[in-house]
MILO-943400 format. One record per residue (C-alpha): residue in one letter; x, y, z. Coordinates in steps of 0.25 Angstrom, whole numbers, plus 5000, padded with zeros to 4 digits. Layout:
REM residues N
R r    u    v    w
R a    X    Y    Z
...
This chain:
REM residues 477
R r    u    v    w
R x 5000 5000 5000
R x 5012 5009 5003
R x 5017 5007 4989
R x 5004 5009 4981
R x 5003 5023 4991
R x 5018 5027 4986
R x 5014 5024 4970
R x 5002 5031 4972
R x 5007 5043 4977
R x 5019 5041 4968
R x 5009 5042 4955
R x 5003 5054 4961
R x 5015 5062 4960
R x 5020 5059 4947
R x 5006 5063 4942
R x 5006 5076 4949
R x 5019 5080 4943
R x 5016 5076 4930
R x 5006 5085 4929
R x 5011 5095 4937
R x 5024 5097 4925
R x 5014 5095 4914
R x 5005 5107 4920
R x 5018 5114 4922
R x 5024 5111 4908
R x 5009 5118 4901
R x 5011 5131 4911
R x 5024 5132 4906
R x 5020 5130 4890
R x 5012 5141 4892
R x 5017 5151 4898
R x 5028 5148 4889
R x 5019 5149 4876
R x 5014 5161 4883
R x 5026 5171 4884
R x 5030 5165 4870
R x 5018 5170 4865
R x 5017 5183 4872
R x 5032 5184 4868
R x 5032 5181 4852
R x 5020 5190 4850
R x 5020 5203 4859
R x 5012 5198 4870
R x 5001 5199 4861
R x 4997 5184 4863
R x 4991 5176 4876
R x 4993 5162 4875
R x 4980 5158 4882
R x 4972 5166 4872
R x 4978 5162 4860
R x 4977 5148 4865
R x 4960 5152 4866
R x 4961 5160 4852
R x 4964 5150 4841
R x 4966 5159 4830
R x 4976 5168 4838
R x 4984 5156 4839
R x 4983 5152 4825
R x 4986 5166 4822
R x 5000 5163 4831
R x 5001 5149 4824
R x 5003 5159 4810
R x 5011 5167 4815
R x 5021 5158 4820
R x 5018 5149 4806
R x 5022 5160 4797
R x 5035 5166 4806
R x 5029 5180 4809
R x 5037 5183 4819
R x 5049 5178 4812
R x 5050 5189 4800
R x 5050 5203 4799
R x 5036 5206 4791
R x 5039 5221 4791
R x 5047 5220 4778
R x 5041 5214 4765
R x 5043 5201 4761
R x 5057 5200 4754
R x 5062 5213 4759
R x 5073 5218 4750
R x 5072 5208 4739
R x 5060 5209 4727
R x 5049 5216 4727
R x 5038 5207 4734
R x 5026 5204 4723
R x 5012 5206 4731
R x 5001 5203 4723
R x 4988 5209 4723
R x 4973 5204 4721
R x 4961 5212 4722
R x 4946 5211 4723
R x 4936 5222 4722
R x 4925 5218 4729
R x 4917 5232 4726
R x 4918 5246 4723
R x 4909 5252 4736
R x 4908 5266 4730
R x 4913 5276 4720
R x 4913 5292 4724
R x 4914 5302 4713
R x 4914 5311 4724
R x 4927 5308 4731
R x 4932 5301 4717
R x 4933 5288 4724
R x 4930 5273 4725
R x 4929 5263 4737
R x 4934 5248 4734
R x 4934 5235 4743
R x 4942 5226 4738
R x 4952 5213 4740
R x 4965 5216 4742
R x 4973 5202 4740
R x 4990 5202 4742
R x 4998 5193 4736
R x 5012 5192 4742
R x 5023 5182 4747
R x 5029 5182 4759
R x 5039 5169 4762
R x 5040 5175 4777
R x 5027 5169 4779
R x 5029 5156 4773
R x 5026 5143 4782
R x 5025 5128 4780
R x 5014 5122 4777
R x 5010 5108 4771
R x 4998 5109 4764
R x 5003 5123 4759
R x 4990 5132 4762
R x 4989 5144 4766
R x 4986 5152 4779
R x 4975 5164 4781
R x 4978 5174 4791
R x 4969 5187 4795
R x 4974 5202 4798
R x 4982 5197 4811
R x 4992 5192 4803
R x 4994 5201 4791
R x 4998 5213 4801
R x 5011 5204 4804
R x 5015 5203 4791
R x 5018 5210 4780
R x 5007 5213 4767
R x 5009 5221 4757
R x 5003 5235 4760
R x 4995 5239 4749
R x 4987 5251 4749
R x 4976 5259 4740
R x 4983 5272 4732
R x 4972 5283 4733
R x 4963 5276 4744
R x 4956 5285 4753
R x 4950 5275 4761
R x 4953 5259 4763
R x 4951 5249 4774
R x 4952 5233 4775
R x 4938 5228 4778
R x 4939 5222 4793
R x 4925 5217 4794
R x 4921 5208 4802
R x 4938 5205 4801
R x 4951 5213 4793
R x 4947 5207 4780
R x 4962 5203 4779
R x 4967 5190 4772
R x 4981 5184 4774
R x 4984 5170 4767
R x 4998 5165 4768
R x 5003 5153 4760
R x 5016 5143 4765
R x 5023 5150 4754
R x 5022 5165 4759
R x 5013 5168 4748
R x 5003 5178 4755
R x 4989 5184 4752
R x 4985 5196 4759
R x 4968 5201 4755
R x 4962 5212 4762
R x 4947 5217 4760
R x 4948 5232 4758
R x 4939 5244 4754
R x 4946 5256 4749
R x 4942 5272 4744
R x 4950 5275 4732
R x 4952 5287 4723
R x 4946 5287 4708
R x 4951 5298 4702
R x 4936 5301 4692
R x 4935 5307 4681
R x 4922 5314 4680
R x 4922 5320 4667
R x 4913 5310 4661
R x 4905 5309 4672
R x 4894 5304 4673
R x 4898 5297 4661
R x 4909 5291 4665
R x 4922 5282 4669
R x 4929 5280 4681
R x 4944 5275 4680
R x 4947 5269 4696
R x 4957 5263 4702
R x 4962 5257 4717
R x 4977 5257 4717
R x 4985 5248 4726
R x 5001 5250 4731
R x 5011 5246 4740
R x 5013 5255 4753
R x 5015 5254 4766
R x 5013 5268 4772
R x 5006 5278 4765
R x 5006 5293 4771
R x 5000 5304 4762
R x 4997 5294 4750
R x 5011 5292 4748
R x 5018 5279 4750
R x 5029 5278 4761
R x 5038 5266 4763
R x 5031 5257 4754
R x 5035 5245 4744
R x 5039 5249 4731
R x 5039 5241 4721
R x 5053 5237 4725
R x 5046 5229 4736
R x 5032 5226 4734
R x 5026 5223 4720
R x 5010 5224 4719
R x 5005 5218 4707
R x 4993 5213 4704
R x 4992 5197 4707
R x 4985 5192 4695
R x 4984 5206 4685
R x 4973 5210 4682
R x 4964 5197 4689
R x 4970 5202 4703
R x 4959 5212 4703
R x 4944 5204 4704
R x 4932 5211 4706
R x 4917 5207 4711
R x 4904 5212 4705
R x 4902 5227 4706
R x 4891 5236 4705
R x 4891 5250 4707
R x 4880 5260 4707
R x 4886 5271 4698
R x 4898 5265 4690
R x 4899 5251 4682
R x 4914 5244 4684
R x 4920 5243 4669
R x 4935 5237 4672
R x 4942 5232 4684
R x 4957 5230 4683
R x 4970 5230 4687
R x 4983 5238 4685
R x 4997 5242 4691
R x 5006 5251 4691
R x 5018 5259 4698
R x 5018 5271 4706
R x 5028 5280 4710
R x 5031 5288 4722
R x 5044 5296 4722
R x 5048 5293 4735
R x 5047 5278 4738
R x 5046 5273 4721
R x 5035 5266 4713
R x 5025 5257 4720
R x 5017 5247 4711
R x 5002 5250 4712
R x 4989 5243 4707
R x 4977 5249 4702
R x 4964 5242 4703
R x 4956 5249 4692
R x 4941 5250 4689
R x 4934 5257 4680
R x 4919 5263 4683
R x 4909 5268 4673
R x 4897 5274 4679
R x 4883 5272 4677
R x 4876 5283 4671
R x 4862 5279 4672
R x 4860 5284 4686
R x 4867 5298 4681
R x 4856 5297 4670
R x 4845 5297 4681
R x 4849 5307 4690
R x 4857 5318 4681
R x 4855 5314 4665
R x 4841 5314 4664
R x 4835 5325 4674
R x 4845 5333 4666
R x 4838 5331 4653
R x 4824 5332 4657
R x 4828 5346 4663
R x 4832 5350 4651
R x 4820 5344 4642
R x 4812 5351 4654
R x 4817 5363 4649
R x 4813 5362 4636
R x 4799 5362 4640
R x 4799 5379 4641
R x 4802 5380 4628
R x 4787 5374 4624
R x 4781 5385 4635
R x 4775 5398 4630
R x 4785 5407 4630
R x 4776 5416 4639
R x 4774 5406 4649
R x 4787 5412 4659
R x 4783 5405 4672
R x 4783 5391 4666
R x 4796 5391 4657
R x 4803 5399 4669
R x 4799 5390 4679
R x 4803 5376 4668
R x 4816 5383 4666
R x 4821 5385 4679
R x 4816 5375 4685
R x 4824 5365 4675
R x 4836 5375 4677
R x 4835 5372 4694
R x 4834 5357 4690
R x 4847 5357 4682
R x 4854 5362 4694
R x 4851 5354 4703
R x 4855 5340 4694
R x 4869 5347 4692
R x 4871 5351 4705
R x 4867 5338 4711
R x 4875 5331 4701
R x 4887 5339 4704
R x 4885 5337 4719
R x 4888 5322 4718
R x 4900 5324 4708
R x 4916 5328 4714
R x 4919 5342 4711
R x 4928 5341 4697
R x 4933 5353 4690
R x 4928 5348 4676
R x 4915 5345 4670
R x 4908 5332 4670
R x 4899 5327 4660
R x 4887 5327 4669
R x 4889 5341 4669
R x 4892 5343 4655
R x 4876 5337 4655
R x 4869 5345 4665
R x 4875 5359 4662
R x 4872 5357 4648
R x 4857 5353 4653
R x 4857 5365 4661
R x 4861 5374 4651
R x 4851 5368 4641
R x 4839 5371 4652
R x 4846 5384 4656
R x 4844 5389 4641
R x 4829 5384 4640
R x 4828 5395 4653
R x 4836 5405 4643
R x 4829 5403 4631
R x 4814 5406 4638
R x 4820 5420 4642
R x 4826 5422 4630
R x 4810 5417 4626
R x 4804 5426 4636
R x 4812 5439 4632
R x 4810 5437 4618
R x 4795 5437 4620
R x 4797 5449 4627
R x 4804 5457 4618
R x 4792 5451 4608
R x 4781 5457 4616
R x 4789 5472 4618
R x 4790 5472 4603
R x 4775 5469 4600
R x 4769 5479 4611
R x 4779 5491 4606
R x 4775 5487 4592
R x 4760 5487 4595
R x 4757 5470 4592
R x 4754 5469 4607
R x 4743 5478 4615
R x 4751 5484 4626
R x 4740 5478 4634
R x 4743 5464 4631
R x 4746 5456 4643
R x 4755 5444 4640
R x 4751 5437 4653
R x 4736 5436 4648
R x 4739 5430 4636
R x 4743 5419 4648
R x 4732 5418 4655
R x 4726 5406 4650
R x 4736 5397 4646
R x 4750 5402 4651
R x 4756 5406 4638
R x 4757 5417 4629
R x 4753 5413 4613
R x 4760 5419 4602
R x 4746 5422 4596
R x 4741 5429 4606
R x 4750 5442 4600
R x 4750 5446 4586
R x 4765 5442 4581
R x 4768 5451 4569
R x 4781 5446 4561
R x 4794 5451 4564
R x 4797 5464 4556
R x 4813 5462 4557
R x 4813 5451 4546
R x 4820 5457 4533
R x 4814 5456 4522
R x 4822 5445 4511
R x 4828 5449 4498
R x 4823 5444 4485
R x 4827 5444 4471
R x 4818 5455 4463
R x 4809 5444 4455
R x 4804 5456 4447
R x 4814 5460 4444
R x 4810 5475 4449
R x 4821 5485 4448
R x 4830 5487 4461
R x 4837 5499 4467
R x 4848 5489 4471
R x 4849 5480 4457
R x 4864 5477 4460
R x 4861 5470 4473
R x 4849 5462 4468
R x 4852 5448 4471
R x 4851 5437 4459
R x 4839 5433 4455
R x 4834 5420 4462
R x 4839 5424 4475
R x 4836 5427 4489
R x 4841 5434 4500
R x 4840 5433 4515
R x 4846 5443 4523
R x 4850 5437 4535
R x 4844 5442 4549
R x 4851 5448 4559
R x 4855 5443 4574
R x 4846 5456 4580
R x 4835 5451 4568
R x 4835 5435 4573
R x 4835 5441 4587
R x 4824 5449 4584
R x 4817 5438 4577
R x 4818 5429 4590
R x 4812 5440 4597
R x 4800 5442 4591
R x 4798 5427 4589
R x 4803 5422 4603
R x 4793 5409 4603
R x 4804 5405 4593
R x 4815 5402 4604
R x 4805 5393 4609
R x 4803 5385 4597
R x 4818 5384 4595
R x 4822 5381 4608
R x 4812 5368 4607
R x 4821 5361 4598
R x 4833 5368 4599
R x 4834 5363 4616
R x 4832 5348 4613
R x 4843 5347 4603
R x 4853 5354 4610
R x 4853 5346 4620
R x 4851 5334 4612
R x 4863 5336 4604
R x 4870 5340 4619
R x 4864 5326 4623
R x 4869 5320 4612
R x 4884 5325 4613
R x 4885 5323 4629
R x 4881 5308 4629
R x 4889 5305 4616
R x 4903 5312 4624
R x 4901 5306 4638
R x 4893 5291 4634
C-alpha cells in the first residue's frame, strides 16, 4: 500500500509539471509574438485582436509574403536604369453632365495600370494572382497619374475606396481606381447651336503639382505611359445624353514639355459631341419665326387702324427681346457672334422694320390728307375718326382720290406729221420716249399713294426673310 501511495503521488507531479512548462512555453509565445508584432509594425498592431480580426491577419500574411518591409517603395521600380512602361486602360462609364457655362464636362470612369514590379514577386505553385484593397496600395509605390486641366476629381469611396490591386507571382501589377473628374472643354460656340464639340481628358505623370505646373515628377526618362492596347484601351458603355449625341470616341498621345523638368508623355482620351437641335428648335427657332409672320399680319390692317397695328407691333417687338435675352442668359459671355444670334437679331430687325414701315405708312397718309384739305378735296370739317366709327377702318373710297398732278406727260413722235418749233430734236419716227422720274417725284408719288407700302410690304416681308432663311440653314446645316 505504501508503494502504490508513492507511485500515485509520483504521477501527480510529473502531470503538474508537464502542464505547468506547457502553459509557461504558450505565455512565452505570446508575449513573444506580441513585442515582435508591435516591433515590426510601429505599435500599430495588437496581437490578440489581430488573432479575433481574420482579415487584419491575412493582411500581415501579405505583407510579409510580398517583402514589404524589405524594399524601399519610395523609388520607382528599376531606379536608375530604363524608363518603366506602365500601361494604361480606361473605361467611360458615363459622361454626367456638360456646362456651356463653365465650358466644362464631368466624366467617371475606370482608371486601370499596368506595371511590373519584380519587388513584389512571390512564390506560388499554382501561379494565381492575389487581390489586395487600398491598405496596401498606400505602402507601395503606383504610378501617380493625374488629370491635365481638371477642376474637380475624387475616387468613389462608397460603401468602400473603390480601389483594386491585383498582384501576380511574377510582379506584373494591375492597379484600377473608380474616379469621376471635371474637365476643361475649350467650346467653340460660333456655330452654336448648330454645332460641334471637340473634347478631351488628358492623362500625365506627376507626382506633385503646385499652380498646374508639375514638380519632381517622371519624365519620360523614368516613366513611359502608353496606351495598353492602342486604340481598344479605351472602351465605353452605352451613353445617352440630353442635349448632344457621342459621334467618336478615341485615343491619342502625345508629348508635353515643360522648360524646367522636360517633356512628360501625355494621353488624351477624345470625344467628339454633336448637339441636338431639335430642343433648340422648340424653344428659340420656332417662336422666333411665328414673331415674325405675326408681324406681318399689320400689313393686312387698315392703315388707319393705329391702335391695333401699334399694339401687334410692339407687342411682337417685347416678345423678341425677351427670346434673345433668355437665350443669351443661358449662354458664357463670348466676345463673337453665335449663329443663334446671327437668327434672332436678323428676326428682330425683320419685326422692327414691320414697326418702321407702319410709320412710314401712317406719315405718308398724313402728309396725303394736309394735301387734299389745302387743295379743297377734303371738307375741313371732315373727321377721319367718324369715317371709323363702324367698323374701325378708314376706306379709300370714303374720299374723292384725284390722280397725281406730278406725273410728266410722255413724249411721242408727231404722227401727223405737224410742224414743230423744235424740228431738229424730234426723235425718229417709230419711237418713244420716257423721261424718267425724279427721287422727289417717286417720293411724292409714295405719298400720295401710301396704301401702296402696304401692298408692297405684303410680299416683299416673306421673301426677304425667306431668301434669309434659305441662306442661314444652308451655311450652318
Amino acid at each position: 500500500m505504501k508503494v502504490d501511495a508513492l507511485t500515485c503521488l509520483a504521477l501527480v507531479t510529473f502531470v503538474a509539471v508537464v502542464t505547468d512548462g506547457r502553459s509557461s512555453r504558450r505565455r512565452h509565445k505570446e508575449v513573444f509574438l506580441g513585442e515582435n508584432s508591435r516591433f515590426k509594425f510601429g505599435g500599430r498592431i495588437d496581437y490578440k485582436l489581430k488573432r479575433q480580426d481574420s482579415t487584419k491577419t491575412l493582411l500581415i500574411k501579405s505583407e510579409q509574403l510580398l517583402r514589404i518591409e524589405e524594399h524601399d517603395f519610395a523609388i520607382r521600380p528599376g531606379f536608375g536604369a530604363a524608363a518603366i512602361p506602365v500601361g494604361i486602360d480606361v473605361q467611360v462609364e458615363s459622361i454626367d453632365s456638360i456646362s456651356e457655362v463653365n465650358m466644362d464636362f464631368t466624366m467617371t470612369l475606370y482608371l486601370r495600370h499596368y506595371w511590373k514590379d519584380e519587388r513584389l514577386s512571390f512564390p506560388s505553385h499554382s501561379n494565381k494572382s492575389r487581390t489586395f484593397d487600398s491598405r496596401l496600395v498606400k505602402k507601395i509605390w503606383v504610378p501617380d497619374v493625374f488629370f491635365v486641366h481638371s477642376k474637380r476629381s475624387f475616387i468613389h469611396d462608397t460603401t468602400t475606396e473603390n480601389i483594386m490591386l491585383r498582384v501576380y507571382p511574377d510582379g506584373n501589377i494591375l492597379y484600377s481606381v473608380r474616379a469621376t473628374v471635371t474637365a476643361l472643354c475649350s467650346m467653340d460656340f460660333s456655330s452654336f447651336p448648330l454645332d460641334t464639340q471637340n473634347c478631351s481628358l488628358e492623362l500625365e505623370s506627376c507626382e506633385t503639382e503646385i499652380h498646374t505646373v508639375c514638380v519632381d515628377a517622371y519624365n519620360e526618362n523614368d516613366l513611359m505611359l502608353y496606351w495598353k492596347n492602342g486604340n481598344d484601351s479605351l472602351r465605353t458603355d452605352e451613353i445617352v445624353l440630353s442635349q448632344f449625341f457621342i459621334e467618336h470616341f478615341h485615343a491619342s498621345s502625345g508629348l508635353a514639355f515643360y522648360s524646367s523638368t522636360g517633356w512628360y508623355n501625355r494621353l488624351f482620351i477624345n470625344f467628339i459631341l454633336r448637339r441636338h437641335i431639335f430642343f433648340f428648335m422648340l424653344q428659340t427657332y420656332f417662336p422666333t419665326m411665328l414673331m415674325v409672320v405675326l408681324s406681318w399680319v399689320s400689313f393686312w390692317i387698315d392703315r388707319r387702324a393705329v391702335p391695333a397695328r401699334v399694339s401687334l407691333g410692339m407687342t411682337t417687338v417685347l416678345t423678341m427681346s425677351t427670346i434673345i435675352t433668355g437665350v443669351s442668359s443661358s449662354m458664357p459671355q463670348v466676345s463673337y457672334v453665335k449663329a443663334v444670334d446671327i437668327y434672332l437679331w436678323t428676326s428682330f430687325l425683320f419685326v422692327f422694320l414691320s414697326v418702321i414701315e407702319y410709320a412710314a405708312v401712317n406719315y405718308c397718309t398724313t402728309l396725303e390728307e394736309m394735301r387734299k384739305m389745302k387743295g379743297g378735296k377734303i371738307p375741313s370739317a371732315f373727321n377721319a375718326s367718324q369715317a371709323m366709327a363702324f367698323d374701325g377702318c378708314f376706306h379709300d373710297d370714303d374720299i374723292d382720290l384725284t390722280t397725281f398732278h406730278g406725273m410728266a406727260p410722255t413724249l411721242t413722235s408727231n404722227p401727223l406729221n405737224t410742224p414743230s418749233q423744235n424740228s431738229d430734236l424730234r426723235p425718229a419716227e417709230g419711237t418713244r420716249l420716257r423721261r424718267q422720274r425724279s427721287v422727289r417725284e417717286n417720293v411724292d408719288l409714295l405719298v400720295s399713294n401710301s396704301y401702296m407700302i402696304d401692298s408692297y410690304s405684303r410680299l416683299a416681308f416673306p421673301l426677304a426673310y425667306l431668301l434669309f432663311n434659305t441662306i442661314y440653314w444652308s451655311l450652318y446645316s
